[in-house]
N, C-alpha and C positions, 0 to 999 in steps of 0.2 A: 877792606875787610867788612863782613857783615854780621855784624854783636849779632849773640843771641841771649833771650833771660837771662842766662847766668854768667854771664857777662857784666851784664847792667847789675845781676847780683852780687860777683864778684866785686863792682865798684862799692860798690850800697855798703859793705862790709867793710871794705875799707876807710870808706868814708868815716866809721867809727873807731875804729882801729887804731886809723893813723899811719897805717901801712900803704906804700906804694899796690899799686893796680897787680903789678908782676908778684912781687912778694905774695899778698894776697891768694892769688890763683896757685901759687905755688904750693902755698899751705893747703889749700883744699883741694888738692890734687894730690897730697900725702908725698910731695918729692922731698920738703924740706919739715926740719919740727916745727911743729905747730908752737910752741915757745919762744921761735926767736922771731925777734919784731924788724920790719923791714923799716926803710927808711920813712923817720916821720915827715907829717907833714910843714910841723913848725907853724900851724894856723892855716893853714891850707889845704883843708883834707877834704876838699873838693875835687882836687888834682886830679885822683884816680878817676872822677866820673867827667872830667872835664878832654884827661886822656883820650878816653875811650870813644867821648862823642868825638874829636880833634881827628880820629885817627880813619872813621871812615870818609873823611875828605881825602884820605892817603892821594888817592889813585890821579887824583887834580894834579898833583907835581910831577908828573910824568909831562904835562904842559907846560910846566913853569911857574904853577901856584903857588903861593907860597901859605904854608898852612901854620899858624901860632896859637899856643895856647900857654905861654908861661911870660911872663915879663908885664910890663905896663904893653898894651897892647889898646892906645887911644884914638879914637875916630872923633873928625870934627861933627860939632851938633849945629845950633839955629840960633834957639833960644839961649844956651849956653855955650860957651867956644867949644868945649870937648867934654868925652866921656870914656872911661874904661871900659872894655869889654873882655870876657874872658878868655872867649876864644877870637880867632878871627882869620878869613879865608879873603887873600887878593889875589888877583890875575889880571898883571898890567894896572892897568890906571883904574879897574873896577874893585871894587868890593863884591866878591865872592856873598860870601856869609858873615854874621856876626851873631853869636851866640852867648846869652846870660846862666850862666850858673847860682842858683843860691841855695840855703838851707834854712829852715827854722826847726828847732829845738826847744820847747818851752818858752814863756812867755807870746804866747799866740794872739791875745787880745791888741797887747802892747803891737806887735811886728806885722800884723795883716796888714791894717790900711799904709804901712810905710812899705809892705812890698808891692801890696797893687800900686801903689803912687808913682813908686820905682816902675816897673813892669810897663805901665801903661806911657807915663811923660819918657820912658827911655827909648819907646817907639816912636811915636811922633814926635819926637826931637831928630832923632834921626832921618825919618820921614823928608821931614822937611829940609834938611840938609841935603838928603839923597835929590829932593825936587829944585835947590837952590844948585847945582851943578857940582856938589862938593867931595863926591863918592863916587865919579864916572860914570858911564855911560848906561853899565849895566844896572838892570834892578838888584837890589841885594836881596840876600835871602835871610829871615832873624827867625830867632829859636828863642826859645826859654826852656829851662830844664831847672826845677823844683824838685828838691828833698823833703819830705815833712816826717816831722819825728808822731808815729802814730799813740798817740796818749789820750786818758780822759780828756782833756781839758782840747784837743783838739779834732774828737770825735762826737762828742754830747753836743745835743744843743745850743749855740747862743744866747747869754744873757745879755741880748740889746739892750743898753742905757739910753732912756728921753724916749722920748714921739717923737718922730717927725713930722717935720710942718704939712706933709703932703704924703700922700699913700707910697709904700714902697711900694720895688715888682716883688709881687706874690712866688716868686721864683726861689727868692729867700729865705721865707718864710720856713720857722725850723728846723736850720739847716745849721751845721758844723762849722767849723773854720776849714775842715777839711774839703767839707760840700762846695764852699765857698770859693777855697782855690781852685776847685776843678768846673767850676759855673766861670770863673773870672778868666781862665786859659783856655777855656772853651770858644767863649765871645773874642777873646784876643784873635784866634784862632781864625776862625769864620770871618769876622771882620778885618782881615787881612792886616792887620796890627803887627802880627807874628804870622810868618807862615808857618811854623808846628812847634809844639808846647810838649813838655811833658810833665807829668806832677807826681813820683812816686813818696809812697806810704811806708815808712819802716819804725818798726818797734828798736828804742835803745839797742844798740849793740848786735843786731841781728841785719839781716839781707831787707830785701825787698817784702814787706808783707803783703800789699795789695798796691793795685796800679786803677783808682778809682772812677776812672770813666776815659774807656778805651779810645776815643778819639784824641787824647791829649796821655797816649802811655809810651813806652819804649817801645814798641813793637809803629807804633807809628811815624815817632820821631823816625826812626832807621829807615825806614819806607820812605820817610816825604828827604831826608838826607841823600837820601840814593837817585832818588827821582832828579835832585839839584843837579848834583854829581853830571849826571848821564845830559844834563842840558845845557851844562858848560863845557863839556866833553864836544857834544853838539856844536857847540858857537867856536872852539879853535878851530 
């Protein structure tokens, strides 16, 4: 399948909800009331947006792939024995894909540098395991896919604490938390850390409001997803 917007918005909405993917679409489609609540997530109302990226690998199991996105779903690391991931695509003894899911909601100051930390050591841990023999033969493919809840406090400014012992990049310089995650998935990006990113912006309880810099949006992720697709397709 080939998500479109409101797709990824239908996810985005659920994501708040609490409702499954289906549910969801259902309601804004006017088939069922809008009042009744589909199945929750119980803490994990990521699900629907995790679905949705999970399901355009479909077309891989027609080979044999095997496509997961629900369970403890762990790959060995380097530096540490192993790591969870949310989704994840094998074919034979390779590693397909591996894709992160997360979300921030308030508390932005506290959660940035532990997601980039996350973000960046969750790559080259892998990395390195992929170069220690430990992930098959194939390269893998890695994604990250970011929710941020769009609020003052993660649109304004930064209030930087201290100096720095040494000049930062001017890159940063009066920029958002928001700014921030889409400079930080950007470099991931480029510097082949991740091969595609995406970072969407949504106000409480609402869909998608803005996709902040188009190289790391939904409309890419599906692109560079398809592209995989079509070159493992290629190699059976």
């Amino acid at each position: 399948m080939t998500p479109t917007f409101h797709d990824y918005d239908a996810a985005v909405r659920a994501f708040w909800s609490g409702r499954d993917l289906q549910t969801q679409k259902q309601i804004e489609s006017g088939k069922i009331d809008a009042g009744t609540r589909g199945s929750t997530t119980g803490g994990k109302h990521l699900d629907p947006l995790q679905e949705l990226v999970a399901a355009q690998f479909e077309p891989l199991k027609r080979l044999g792939a095997e496509v997961r996105s629900t369970g403890l779903l762990t790959l060995p690391g380097w530096y540490r024995r192993a790591k969870n991931w949310d989704i994840v695509i094998t074919f034979g003894d390779s590693l397909v894909a591996a894709i992160e899911c997360k979300s921030q909601s308030g508390s932005f100051g506290n959660n940035f540098n532990n997601r980039t930390e996350e973000a960046i050591g969750n790559a080259v841990d892998l990395w390195r395991a992929y170069e220690a023999g430990h992930l098959g033969r194939v390269r893998p493919w890695l994604g990250f896919v970011m929710v941020l809840e769009r609020a003052k406090d993660s649109t304004g400014p930064v209030n930087d604490r201290g100096t720095p012992l040494y000049p930062v990049d001017q890159r940063f310089h009066d920029t958002s938390y928001t700014d921030r995650y889409a400079i930080l998935f950007d470099r991931l990006v480029k510097e082949r850390l991740y091969d595609a990113a995406c970072l969407i912006s949504t106000k409480k309880g609402q869909g998608i409001h803005s996709e902040p810099l188009d190289e790391v949006s939904t409309k890419n992720l599906t692109a560079a997803i398809a592209g995989r697709v079509e070159y493992i397709k290629g190699l059976a």
